[in-house]
C-alpha positions as a Markdown table, in Angstrom:
| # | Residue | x | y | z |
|---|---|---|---|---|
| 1 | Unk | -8.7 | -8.0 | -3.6 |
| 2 | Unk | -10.1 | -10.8 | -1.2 |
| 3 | Unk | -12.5 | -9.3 | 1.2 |
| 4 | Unk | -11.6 | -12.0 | 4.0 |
| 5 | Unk | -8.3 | -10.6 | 3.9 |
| 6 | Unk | -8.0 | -8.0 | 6.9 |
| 7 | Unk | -3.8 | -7.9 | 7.4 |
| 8 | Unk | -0.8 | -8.6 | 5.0 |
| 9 | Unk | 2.4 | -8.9 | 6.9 |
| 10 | Unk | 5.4 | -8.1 | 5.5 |
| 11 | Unk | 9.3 | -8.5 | 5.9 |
| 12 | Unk | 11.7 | -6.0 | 4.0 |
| 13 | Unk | 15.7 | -6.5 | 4.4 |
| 14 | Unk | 18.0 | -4.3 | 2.3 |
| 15 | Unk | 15.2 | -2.7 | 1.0 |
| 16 | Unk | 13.2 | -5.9 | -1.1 |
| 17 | Unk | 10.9 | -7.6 | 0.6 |
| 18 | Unk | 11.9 | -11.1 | 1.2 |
| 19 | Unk | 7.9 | -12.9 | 3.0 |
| 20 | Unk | 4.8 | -11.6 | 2.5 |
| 21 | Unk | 1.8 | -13.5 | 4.2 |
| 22 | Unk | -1.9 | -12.6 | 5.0 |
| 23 | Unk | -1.8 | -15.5 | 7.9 |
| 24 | Unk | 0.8 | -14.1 | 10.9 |
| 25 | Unk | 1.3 | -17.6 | 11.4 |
| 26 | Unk | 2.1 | -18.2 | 8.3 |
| 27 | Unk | 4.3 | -15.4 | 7.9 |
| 28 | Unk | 6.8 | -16.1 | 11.1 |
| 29 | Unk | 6.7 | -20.1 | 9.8 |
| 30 | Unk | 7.9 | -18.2 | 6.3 |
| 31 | Unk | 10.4 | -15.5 | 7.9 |
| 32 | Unk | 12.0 | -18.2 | 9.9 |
| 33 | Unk | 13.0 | -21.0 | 7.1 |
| 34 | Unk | 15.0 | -17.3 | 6.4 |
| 35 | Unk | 15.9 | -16.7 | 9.6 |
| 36 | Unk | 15.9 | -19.5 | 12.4 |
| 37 | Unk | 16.5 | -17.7 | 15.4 |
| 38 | Unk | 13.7 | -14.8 | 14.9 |
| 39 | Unk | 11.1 | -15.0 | 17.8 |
| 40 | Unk | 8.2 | -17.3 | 17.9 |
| 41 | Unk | 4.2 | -16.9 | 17.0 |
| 42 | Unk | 2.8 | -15.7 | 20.1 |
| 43 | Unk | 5.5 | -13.1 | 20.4 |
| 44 | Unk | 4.8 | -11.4 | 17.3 |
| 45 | Unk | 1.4 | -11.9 | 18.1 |
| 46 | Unk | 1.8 | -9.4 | 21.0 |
| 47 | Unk | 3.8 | -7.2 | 19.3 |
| 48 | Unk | 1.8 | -6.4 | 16.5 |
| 49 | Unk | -1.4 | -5.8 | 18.8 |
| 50 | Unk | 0.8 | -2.8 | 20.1 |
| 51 | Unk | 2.3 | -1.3 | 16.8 |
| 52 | Unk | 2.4 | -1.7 | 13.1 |
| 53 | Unk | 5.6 | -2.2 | 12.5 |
| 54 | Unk | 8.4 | -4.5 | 14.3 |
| 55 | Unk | 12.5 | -4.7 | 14.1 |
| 56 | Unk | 14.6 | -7.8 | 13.9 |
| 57 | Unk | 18.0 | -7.9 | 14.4 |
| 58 | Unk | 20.0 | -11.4 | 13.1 |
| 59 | Unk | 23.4 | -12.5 | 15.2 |
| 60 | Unk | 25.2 | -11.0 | 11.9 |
| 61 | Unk | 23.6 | -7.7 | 11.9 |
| 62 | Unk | 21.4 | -8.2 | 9.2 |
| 63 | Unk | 17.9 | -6.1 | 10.1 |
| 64 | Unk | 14.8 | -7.0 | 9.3 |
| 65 | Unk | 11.8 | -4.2 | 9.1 |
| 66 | Unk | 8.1 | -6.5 | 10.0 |
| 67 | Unk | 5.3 | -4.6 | 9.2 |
| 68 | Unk | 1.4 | -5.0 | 9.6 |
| 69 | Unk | -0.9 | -3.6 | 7.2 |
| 70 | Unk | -4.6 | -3.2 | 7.8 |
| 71 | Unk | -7.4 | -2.9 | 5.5 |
């Protein structure tokens, strides 16, 4: 494994996981040519300083587990 890599973000929806991204930018640019609507950079930014793990709902129901991993 890459030693400069201190996070990989992931996004899980019906239990496969659909983006995975070392860059948090990267991974909400990734997440949203999937979803759109989802929330943008800074937002994410905030709520992963708080917790490890983050919920998205789409319009259709469709949820979306985000989740931060640290080494």
């Amino acid at each position: 494994m890459n030693k400069d890599v201190s996070n990989i973000f992931t996004a899980t929806a019906d239990n496969k996981v659909v983006v995975v991204e070392t860059n948090l930018k990267a991974f909400v640019e990734k997440l949203r040519l999937i979803e759109p609507k989802i929330k943008s950079y800074d937002i994410y930014y905030r709520e992963f300083k708080k917790a490890d793990s983050v919920e998205y709902k789409n319009d259709k129901g469709k949820t979306y587990n985000l989740q931060k991993m640290k080494f």
